[in-house]
Each structure stands twice: as C-alpha cells, then as structure tokens.
PyMOL Python script that loads the backbone (N, CA, C, O; Angstrom):
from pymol import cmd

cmd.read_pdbstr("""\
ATOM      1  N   UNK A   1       0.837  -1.187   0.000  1.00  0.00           N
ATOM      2  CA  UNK A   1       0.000   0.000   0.000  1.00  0.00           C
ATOM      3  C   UNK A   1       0.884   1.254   0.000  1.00  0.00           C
ATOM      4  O   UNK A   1       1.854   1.377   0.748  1.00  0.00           O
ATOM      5  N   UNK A   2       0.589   1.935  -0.657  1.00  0.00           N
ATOM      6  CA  UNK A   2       1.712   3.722  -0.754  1.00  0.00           C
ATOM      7  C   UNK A   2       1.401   4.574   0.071  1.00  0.00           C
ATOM      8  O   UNK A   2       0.306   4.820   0.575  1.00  0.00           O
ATOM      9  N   UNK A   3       2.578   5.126   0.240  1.00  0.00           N
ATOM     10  CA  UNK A   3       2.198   5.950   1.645  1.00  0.00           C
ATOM     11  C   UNK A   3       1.490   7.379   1.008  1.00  0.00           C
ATOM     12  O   UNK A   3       1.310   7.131  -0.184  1.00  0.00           O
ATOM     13  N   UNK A   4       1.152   8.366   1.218  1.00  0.00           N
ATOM     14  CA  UNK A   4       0.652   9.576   1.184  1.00  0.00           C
ATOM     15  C   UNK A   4       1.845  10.590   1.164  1.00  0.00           C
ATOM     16  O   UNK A   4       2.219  10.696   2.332  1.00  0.00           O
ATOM     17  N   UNK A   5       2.711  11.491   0.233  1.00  0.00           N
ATOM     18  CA  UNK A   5       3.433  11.920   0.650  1.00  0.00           C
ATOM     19  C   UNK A   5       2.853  13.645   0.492  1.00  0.00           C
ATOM     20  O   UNK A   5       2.418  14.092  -0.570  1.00  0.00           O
ATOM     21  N   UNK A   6       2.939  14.283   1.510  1.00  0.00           N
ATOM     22  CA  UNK A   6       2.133  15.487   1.880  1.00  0.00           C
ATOM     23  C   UNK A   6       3.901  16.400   2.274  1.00  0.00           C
ATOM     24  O   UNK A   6       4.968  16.042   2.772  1.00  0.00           O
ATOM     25  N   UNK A   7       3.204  17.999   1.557  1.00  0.00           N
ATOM     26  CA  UNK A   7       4.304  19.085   1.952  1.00  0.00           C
ATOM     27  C   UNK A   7       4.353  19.793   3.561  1.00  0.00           C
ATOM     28  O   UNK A   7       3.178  19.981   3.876  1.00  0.00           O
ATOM     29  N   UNK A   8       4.767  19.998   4.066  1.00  0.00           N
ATOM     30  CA  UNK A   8       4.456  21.236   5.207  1.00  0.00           C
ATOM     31  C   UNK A   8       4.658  22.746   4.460  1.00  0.00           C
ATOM     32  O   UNK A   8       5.001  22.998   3.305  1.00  0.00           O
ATOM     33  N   UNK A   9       4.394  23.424   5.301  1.00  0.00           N
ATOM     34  CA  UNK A   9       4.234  24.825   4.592  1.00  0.00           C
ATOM     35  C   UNK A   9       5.585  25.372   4.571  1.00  0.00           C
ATOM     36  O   UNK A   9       5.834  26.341   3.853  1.00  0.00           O
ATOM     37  N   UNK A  10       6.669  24.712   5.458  1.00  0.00           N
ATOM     38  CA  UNK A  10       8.283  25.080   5.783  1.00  0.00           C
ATOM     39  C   UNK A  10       8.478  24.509   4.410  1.00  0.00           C
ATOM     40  O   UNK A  10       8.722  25.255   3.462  1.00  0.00           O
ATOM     41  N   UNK A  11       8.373  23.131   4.266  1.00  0.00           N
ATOM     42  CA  UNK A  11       8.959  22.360   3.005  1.00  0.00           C
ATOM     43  C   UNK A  11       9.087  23.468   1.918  1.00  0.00           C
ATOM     44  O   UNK A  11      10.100  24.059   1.544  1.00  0.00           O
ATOM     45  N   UNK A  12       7.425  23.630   1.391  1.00  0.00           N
ATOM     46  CA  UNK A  12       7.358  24.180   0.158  1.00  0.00           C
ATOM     47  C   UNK A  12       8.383  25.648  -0.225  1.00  0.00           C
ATOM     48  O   UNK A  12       9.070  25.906  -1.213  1.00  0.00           O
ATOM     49  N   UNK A  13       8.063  26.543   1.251  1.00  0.00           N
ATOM     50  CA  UNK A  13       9.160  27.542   1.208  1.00  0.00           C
ATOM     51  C   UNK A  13      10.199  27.978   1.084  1.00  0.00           C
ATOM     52  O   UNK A  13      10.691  28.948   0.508  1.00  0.00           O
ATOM     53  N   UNK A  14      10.703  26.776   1.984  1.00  0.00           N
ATOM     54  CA  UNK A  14      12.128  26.314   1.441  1.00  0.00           C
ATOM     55  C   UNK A  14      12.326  25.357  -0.497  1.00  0.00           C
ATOM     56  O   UNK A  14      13.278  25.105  -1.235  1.00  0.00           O
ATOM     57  N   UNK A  15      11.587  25.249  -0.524  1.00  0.00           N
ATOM     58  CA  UNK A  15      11.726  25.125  -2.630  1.00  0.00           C
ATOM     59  C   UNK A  15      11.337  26.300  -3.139  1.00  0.00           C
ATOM     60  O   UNK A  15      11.972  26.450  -4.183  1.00  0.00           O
ATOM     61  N   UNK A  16      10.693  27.131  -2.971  1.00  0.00           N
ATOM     62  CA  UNK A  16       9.880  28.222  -3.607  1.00  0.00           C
ATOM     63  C   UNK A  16      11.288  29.200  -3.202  1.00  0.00           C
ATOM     64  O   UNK A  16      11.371  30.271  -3.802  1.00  0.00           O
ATOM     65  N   UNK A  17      11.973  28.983  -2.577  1.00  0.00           N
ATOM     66  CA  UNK A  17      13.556  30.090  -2.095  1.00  0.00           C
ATOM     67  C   UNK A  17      14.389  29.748  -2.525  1.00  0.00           C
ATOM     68  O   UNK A  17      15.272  30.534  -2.868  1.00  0.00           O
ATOM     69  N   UNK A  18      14.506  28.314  -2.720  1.00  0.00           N
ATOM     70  CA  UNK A  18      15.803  27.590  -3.666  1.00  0.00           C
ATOM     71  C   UNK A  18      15.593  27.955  -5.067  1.00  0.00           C
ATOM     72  O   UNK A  18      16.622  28.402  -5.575  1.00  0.00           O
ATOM     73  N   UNK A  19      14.495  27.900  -5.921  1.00  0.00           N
ATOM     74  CA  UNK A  19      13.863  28.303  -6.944  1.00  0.00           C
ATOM     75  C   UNK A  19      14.443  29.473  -6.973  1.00  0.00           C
ATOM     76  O   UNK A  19      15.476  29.601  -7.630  1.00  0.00           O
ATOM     77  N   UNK A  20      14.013  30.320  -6.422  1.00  0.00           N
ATOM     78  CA  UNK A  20      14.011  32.116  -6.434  1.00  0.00           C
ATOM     79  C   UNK A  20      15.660  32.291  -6.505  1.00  0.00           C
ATOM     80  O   UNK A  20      16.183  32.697  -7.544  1.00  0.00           O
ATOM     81  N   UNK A  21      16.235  32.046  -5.645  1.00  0.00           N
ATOM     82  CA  UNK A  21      17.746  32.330  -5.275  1.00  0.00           C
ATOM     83  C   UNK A  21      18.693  31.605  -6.885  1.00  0.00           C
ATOM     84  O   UNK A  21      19.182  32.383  -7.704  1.00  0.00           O
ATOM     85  N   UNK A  22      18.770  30.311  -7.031  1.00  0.00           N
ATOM     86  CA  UNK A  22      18.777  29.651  -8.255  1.00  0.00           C
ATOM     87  C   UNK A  22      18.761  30.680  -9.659  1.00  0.00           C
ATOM     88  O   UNK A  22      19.693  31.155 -10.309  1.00  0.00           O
ATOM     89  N   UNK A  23      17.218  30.798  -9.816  1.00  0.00           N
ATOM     90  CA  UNK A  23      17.377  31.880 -10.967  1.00  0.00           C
ATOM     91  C   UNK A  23      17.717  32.862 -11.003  1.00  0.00           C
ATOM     92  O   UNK A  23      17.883  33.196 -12.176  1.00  0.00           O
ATOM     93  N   UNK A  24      17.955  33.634 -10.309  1.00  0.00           N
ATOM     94  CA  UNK A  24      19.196  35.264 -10.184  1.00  0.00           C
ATOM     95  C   UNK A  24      20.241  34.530 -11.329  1.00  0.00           C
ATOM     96  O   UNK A  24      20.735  35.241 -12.204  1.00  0.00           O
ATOM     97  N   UNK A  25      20.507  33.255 -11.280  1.00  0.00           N
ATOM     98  CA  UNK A  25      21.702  33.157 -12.243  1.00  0.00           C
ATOM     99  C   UNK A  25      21.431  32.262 -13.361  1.00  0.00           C
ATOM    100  O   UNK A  25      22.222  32.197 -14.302  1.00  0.00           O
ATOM    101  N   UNK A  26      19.991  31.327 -13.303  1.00  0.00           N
ATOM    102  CA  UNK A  26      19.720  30.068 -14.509  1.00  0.00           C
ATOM    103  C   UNK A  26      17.863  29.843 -14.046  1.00  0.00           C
ATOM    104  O   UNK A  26      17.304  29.467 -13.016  1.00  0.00           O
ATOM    105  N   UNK A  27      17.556  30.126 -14.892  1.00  0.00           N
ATOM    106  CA  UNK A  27      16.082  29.602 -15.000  1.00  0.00           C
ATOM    107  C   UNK A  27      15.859  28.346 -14.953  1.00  0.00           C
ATOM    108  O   UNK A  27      15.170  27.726 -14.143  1.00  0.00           O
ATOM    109  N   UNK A  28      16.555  27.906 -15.992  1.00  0.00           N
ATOM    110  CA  UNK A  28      16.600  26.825 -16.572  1.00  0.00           C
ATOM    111  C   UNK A  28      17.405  25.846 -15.674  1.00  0.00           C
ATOM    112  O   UNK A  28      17.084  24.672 -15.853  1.00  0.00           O
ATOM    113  N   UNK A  29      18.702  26.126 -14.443  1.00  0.00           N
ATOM    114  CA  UNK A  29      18.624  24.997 -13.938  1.00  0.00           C
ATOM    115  C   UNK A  29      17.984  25.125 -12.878  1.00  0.00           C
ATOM    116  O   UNK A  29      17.649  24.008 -12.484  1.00  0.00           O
ATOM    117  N   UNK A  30      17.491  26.275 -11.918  1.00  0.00           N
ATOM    118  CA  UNK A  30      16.575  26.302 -11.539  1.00  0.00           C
ATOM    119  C   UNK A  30      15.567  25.684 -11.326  1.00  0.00           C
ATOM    120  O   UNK A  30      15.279  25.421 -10.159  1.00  0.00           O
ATOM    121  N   UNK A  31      14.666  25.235 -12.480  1.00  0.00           N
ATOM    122  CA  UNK A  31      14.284  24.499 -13.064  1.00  0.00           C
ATOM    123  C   UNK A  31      14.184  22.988 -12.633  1.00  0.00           C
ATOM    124  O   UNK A  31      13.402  22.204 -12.098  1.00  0.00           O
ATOM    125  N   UNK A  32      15.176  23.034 -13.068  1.00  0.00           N
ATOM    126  CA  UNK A  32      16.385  21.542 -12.816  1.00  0.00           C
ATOM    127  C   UNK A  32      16.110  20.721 -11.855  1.00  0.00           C
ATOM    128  O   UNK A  32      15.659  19.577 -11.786  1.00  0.00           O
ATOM    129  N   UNK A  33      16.580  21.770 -10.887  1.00  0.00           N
ATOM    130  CA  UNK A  33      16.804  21.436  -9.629  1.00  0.00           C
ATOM    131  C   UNK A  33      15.630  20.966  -8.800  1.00  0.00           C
ATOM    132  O   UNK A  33      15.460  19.979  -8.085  1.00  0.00           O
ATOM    133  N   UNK A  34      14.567  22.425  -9.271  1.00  0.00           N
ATOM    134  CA  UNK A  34      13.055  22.176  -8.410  1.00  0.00           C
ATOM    135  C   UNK A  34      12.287  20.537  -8.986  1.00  0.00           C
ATOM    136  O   UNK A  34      11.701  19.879  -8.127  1.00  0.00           O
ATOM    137  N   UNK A  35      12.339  20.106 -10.130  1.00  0.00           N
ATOM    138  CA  UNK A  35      12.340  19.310 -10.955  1.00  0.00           C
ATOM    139  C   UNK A  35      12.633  17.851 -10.127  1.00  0.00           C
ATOM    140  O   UNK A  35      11.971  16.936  -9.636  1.00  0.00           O
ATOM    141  N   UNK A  36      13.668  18.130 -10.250  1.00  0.00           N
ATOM    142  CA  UNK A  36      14.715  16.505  -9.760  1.00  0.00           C
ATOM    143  C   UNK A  36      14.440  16.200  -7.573  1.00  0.00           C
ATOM    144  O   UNK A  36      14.449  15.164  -6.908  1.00  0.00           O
ATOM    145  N   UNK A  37      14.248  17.604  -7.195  1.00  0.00           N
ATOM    146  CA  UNK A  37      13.425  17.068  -5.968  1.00  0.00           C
ATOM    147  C   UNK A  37      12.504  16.834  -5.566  1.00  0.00           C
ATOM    148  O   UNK A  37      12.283  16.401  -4.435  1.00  0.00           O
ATOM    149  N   UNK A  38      11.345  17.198  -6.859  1.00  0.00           N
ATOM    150  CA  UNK A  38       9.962  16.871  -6.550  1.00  0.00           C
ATOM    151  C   UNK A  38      10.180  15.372  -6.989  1.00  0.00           C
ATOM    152  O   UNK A  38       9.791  14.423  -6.308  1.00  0.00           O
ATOM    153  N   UNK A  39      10.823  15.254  -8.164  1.00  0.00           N
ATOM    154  CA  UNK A  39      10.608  13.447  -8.523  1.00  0.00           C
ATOM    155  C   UNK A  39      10.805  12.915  -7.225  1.00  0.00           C
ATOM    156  O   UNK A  39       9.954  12.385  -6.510  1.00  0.00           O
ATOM    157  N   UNK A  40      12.519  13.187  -6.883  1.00  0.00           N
ATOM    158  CA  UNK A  40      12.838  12.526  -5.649  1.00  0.00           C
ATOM    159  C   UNK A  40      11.532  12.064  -3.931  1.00  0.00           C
ATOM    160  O   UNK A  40      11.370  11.099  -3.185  1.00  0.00           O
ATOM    161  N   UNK A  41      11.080  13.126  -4.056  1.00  0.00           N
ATOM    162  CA  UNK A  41      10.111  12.753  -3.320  1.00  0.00           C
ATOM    163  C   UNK A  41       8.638  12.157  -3.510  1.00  0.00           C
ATOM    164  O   UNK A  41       7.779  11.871  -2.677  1.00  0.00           O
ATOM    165  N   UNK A  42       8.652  12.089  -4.633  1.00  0.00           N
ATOM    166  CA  UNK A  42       7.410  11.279  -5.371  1.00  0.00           C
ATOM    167  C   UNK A  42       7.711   9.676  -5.225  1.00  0.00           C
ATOM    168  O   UNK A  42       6.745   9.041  -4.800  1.00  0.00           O
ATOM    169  N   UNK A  43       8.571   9.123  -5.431  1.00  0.00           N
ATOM    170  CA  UNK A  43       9.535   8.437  -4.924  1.00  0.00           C
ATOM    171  C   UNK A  43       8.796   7.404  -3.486  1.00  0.00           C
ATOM    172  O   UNK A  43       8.556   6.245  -3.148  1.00  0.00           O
ATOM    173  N   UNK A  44       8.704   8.662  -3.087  1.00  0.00           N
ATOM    174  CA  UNK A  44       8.608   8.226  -1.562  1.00  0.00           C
ATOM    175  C   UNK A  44       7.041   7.426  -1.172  1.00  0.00           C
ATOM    176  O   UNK A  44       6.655   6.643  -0.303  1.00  0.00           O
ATOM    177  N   UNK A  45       6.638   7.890  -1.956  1.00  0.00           N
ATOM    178  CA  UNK A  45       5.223   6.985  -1.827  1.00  0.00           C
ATOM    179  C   UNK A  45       5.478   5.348  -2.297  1.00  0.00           C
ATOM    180  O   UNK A  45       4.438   4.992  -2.851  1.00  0.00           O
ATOM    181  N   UNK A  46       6.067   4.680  -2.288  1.00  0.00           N
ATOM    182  CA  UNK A  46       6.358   3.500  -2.618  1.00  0.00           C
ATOM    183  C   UNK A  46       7.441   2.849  -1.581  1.00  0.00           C
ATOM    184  O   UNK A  46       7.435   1.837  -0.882  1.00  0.00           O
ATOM    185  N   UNK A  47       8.340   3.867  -1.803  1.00  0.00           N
ATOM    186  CA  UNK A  47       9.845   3.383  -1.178  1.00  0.00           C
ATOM    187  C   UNK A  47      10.347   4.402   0.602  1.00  0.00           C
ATOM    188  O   UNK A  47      11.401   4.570   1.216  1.00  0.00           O
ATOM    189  N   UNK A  48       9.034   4.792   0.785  1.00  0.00           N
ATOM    190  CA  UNK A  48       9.593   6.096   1.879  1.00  0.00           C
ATOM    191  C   UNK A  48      10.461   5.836   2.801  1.00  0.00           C
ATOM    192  O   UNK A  48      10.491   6.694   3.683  1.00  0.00           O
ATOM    193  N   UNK A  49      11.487   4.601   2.981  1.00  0.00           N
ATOM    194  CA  UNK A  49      12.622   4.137   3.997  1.00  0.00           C
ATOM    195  C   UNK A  49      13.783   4.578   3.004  1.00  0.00           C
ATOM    196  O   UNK A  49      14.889   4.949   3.397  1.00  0.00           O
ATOM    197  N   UNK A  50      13.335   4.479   1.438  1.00  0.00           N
ATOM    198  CA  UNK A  50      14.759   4.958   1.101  1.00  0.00           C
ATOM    199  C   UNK A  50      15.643   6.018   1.165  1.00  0.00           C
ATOM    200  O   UNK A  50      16.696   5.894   0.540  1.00  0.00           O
ATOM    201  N   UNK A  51      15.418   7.144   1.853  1.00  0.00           N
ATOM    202  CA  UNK A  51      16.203   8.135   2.163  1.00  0.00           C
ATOM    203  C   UNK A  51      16.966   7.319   3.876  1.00  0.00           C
ATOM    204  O   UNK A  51      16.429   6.451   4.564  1.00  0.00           O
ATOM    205  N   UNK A  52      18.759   8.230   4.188  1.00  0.00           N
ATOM    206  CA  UNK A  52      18.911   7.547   5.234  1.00  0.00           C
ATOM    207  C   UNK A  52      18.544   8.240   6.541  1.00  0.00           C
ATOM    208  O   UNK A  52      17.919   9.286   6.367  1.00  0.00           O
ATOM    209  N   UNK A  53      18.713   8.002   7.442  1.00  0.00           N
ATOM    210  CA  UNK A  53      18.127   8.407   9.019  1.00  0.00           C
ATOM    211  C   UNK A  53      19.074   9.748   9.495  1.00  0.00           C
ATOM    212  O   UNK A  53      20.181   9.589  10.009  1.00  0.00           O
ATOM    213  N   UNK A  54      18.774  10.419   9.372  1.00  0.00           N
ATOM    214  CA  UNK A  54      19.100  11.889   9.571  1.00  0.00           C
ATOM    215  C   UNK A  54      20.118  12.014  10.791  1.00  0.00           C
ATOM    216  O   UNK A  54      19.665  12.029  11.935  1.00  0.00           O
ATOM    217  N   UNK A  55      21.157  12.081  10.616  1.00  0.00           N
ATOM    218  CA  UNK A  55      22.220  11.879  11.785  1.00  0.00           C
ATOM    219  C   UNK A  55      22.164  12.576  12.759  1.00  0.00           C
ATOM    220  O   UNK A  55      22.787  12.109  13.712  1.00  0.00           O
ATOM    221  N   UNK A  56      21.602  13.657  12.962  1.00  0.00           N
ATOM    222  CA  UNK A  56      21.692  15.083  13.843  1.00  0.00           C
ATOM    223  C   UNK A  56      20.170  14.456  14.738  1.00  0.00           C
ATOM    224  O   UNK A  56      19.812  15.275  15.585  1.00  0.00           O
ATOM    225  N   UNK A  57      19.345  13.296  14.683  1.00  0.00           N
ATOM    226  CA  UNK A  57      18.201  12.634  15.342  1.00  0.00           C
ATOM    227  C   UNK A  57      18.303  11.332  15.416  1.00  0.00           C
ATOM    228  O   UNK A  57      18.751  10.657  14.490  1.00  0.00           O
ATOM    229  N   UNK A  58      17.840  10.785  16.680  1.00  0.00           N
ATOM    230  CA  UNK A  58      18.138   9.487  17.249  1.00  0.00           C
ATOM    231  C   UNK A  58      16.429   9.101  16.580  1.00  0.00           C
ATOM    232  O   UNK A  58      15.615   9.083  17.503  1.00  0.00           O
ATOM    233  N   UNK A  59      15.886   8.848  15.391  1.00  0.00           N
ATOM    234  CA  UNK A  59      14.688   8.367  15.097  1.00  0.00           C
ATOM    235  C   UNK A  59      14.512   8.071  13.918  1.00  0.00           C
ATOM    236  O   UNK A  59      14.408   8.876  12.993  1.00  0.00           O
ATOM    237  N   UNK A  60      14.458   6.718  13.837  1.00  0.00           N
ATOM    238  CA  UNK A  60      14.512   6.042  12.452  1.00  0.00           C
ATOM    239  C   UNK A  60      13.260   6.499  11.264  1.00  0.00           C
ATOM    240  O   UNK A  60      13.150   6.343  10.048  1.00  0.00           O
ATOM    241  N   UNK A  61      12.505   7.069  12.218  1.00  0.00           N
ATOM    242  CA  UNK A  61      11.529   7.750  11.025  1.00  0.00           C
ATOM    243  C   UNK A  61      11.524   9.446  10.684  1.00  0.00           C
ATOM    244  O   UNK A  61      10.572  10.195  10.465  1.00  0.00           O
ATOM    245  N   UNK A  62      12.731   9.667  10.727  1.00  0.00           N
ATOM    246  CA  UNK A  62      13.166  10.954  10.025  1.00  0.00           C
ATOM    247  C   UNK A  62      13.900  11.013   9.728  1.00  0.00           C
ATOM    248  O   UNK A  62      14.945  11.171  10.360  1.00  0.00           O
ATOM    249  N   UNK A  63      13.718  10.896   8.330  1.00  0.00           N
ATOM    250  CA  UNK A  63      15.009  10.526   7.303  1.00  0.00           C
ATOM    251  C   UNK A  63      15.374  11.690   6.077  1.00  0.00           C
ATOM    252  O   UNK A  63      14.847  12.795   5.945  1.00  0.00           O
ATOM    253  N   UNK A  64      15.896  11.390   5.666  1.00  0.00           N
ATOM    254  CA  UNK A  64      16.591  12.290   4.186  1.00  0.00           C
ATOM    255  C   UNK A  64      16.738  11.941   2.910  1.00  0.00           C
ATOM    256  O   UNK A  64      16.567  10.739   2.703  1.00  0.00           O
ATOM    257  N   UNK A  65      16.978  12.544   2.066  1.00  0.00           N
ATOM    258  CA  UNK A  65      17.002  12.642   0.947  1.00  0.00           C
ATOM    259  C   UNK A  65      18.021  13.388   0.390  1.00  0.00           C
ATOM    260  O   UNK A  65      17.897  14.583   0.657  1.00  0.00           O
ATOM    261  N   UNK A  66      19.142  13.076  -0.401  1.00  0.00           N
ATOM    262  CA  UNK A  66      19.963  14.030  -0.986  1.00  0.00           C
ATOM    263  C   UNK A  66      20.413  14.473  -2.518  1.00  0.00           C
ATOM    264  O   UNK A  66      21.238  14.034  -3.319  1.00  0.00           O
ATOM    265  N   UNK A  67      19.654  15.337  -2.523  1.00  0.00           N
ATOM    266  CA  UNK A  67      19.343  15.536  -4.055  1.00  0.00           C
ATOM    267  C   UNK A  67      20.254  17.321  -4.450  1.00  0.00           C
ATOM    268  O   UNK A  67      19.952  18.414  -3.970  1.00  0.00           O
ATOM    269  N   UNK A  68      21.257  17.035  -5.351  1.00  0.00           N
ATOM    270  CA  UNK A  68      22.460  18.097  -5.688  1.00  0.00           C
ATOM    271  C   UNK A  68      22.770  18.565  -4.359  1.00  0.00           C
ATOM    272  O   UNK A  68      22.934  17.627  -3.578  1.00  0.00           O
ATOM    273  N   UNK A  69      22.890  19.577  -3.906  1.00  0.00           N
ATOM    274  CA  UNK A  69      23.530  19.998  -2.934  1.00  0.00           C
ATOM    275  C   UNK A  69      22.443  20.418  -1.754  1.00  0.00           C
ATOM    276  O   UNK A  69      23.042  21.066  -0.896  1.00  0.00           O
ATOM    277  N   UNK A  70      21.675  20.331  -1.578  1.00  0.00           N
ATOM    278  CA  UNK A  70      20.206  20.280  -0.439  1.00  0.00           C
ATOM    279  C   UNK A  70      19.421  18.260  -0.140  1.00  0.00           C
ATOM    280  O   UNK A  70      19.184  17.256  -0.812  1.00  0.00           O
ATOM    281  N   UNK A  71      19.341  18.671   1.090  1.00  0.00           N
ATOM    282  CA  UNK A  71      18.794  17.799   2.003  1.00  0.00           C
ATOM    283  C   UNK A  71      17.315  17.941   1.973  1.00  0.00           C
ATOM    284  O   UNK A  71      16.669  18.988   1.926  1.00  0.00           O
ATOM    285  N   UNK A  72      16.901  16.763   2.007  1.00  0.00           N
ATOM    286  CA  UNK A  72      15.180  16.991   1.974  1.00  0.00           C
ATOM    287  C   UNK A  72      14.957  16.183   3.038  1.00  0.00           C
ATOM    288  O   UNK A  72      15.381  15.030   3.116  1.00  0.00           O
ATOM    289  N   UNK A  73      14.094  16.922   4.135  1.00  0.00           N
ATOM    290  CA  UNK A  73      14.236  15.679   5.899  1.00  0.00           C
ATOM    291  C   UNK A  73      12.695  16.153   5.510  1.00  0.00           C
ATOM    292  O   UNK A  73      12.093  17.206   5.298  1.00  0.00           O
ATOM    293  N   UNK A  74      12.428  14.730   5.547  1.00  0.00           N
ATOM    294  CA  UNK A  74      11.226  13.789   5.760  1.00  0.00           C
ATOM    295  C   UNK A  74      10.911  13.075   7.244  1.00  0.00           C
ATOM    296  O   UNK A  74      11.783  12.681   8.019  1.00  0.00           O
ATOM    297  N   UNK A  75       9.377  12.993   7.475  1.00  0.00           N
ATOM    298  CA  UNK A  75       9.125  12.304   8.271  1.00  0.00           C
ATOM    299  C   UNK A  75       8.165  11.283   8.013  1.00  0.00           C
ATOM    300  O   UNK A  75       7.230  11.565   7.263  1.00  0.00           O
ATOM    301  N   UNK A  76       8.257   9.932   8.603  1.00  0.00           N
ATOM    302  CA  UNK A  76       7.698   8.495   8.133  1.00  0.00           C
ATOM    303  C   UNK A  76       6.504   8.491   9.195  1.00  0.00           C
ATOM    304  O   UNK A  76       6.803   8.223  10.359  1.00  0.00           O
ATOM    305  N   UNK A  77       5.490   8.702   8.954  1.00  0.00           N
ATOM    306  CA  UNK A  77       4.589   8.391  10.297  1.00  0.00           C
ATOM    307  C   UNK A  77       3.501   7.298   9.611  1.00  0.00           C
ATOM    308  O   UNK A  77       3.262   7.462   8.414  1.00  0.00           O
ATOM    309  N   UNK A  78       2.966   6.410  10.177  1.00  0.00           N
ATOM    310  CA  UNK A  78       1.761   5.764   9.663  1.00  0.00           C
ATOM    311  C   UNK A  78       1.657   5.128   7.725  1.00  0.00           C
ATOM    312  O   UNK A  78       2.010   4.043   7.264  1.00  0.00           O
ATOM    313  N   UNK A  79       1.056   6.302   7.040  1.00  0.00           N
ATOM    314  CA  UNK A  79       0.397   5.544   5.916  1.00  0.00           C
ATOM    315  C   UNK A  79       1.106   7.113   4.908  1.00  0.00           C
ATOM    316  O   UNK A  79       0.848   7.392   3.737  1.00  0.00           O
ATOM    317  N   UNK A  80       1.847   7.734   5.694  1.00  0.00           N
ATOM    318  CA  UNK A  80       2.078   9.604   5.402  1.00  0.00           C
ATOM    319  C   UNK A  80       3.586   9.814   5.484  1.00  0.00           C
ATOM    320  O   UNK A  80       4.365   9.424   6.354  1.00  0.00           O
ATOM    321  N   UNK A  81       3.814  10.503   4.403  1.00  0.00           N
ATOM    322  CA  UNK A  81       5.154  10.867   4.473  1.00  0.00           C
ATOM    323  C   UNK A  81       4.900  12.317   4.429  1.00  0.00           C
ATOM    324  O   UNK A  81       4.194  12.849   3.572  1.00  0.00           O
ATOM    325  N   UNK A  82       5.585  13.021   5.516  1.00  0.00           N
ATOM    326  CA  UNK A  82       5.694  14.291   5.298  1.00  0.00           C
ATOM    327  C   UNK A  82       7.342  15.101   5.377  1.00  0.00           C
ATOM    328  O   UNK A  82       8.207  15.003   6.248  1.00  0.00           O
ATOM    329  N   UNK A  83       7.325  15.986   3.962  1.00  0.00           N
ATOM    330  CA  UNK A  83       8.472  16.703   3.457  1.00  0.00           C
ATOM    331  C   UNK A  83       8.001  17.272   4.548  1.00  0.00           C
ATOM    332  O   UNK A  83       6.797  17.308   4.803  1.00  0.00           O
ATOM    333  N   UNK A  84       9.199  17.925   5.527  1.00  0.00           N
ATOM    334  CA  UNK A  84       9.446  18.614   6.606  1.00  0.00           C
ATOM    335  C   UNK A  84      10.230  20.250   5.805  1.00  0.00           C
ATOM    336  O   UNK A  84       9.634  21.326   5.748  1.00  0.00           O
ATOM    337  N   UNK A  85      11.530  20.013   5.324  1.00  0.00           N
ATOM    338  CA  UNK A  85      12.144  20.857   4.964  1.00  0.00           C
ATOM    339  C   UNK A  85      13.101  20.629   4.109  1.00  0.00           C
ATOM    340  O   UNK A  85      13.601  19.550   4.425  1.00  0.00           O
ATOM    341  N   UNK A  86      13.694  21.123   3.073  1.00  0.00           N
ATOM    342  CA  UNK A  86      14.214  21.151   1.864  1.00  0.00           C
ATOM    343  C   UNK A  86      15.208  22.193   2.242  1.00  0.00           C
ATOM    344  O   UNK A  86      14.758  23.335   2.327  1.00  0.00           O
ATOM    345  N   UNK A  87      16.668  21.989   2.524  1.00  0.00           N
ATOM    346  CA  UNK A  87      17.808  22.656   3.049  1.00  0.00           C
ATOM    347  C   UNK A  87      19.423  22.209   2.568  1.00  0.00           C
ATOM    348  O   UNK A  87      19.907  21.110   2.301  1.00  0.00           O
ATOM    349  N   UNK A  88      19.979  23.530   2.590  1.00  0.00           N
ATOM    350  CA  UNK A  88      21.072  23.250   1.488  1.00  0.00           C
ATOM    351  C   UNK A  88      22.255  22.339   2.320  1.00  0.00           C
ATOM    352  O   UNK A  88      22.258  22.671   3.505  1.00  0.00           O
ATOM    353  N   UNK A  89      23.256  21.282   2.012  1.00  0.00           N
ATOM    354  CA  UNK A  89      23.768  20.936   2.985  1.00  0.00           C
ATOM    355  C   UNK A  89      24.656  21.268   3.783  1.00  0.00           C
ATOM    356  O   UNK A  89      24.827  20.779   4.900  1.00  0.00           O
ATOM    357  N   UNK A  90      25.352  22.208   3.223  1.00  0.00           N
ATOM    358  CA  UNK A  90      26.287  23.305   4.603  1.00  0.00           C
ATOM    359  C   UNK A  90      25.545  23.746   5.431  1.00  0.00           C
ATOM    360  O   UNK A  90      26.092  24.003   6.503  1.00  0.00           O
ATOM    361  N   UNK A  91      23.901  24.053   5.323  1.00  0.00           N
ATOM    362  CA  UNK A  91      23.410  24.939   6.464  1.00  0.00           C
ATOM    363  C   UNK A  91      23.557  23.923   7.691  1.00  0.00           C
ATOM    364  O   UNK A  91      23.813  22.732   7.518  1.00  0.00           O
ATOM    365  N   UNK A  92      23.387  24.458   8.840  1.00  0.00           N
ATOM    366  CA  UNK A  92      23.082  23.696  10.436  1.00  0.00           C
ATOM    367  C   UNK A  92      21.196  23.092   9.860  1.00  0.00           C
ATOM    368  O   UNK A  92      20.267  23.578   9.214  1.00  0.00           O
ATOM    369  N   UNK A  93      21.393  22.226  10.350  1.00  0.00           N
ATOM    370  CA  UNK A  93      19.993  21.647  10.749  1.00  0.00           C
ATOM    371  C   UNK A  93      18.990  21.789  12.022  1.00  0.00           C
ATOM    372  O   UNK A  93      17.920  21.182  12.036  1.00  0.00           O
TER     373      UNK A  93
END
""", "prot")
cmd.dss("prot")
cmd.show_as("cartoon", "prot")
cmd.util.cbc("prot")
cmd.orient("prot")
C-alpha cells in the first residue's frame, strides 16, 4: 500500500527560495533542480525508507534525501510521508 506523501508549509518555502535564489543566475537549472526534488520525493510513496536516518536525530523515522547539494528531511509516520524541509547541505539543521 503507498504511503501519502504530503508538503508542510516550511517544506514548500524552502523550494519556492531555492527556486528564487537559483534563478538570479539560470532559469533553466533552476528548473532543474526544483524538478529533480519533486521526482525525488514522489519516490517516496512507494519506497519512503529509502532516504537515510538523519544523523543530527536518534529516530529512524526521520530521514533524508539528498538531491544536488540540499537535504530533503522527511518524516515516516503511519500511511504519510511528510516533506518537513528542503535545506542546502552546509546549512546547520
């Protein structure tokens, strides 16, 4: 059965800023980028263990995703995957 994979309102913001910041210099990979992490998390409705367990948390159901240079931390609850936040990987978590 597939899980449900649902945004938070942090998630989306954090893509809608990666987007924004991105094109100051490329639309087009911009683009790209917003592109290749939505697949990535589409993904997740089938396979939602495949990202790994977020090192900075002792809880196997908040995990990650690493797609070009940003982290996508997910949380596994029930029948629901929820994108938490979409963050570049030098930032602190």
């Amino acid at each position: 059965m597939a899980h449900r994979v649902v945004w938070s309102p942090r998630g989306l913001a954090d893509v809608e800023a990666i987007a924004t910041y991105i094109a100051c210099d490329s639309l087009t990979y911009a683009k790209a980028v917003v592109r290749k992490i939505l697949i990535s998390t589409r993904m997740l409705e089938h396979f939602p263990l495949a990202g790994r367990k977020v090192p900075e948390f002792d809880d196997e159901n908040i995990r990650e995703l690493l797609v070009h240079s940003y982290r996508i931390i997910y949380a596994v609850r029930e029948r629901q995957v929820t994108v938490a936040a979409v963050i570049h990987g030098k930032r602190m978590l």
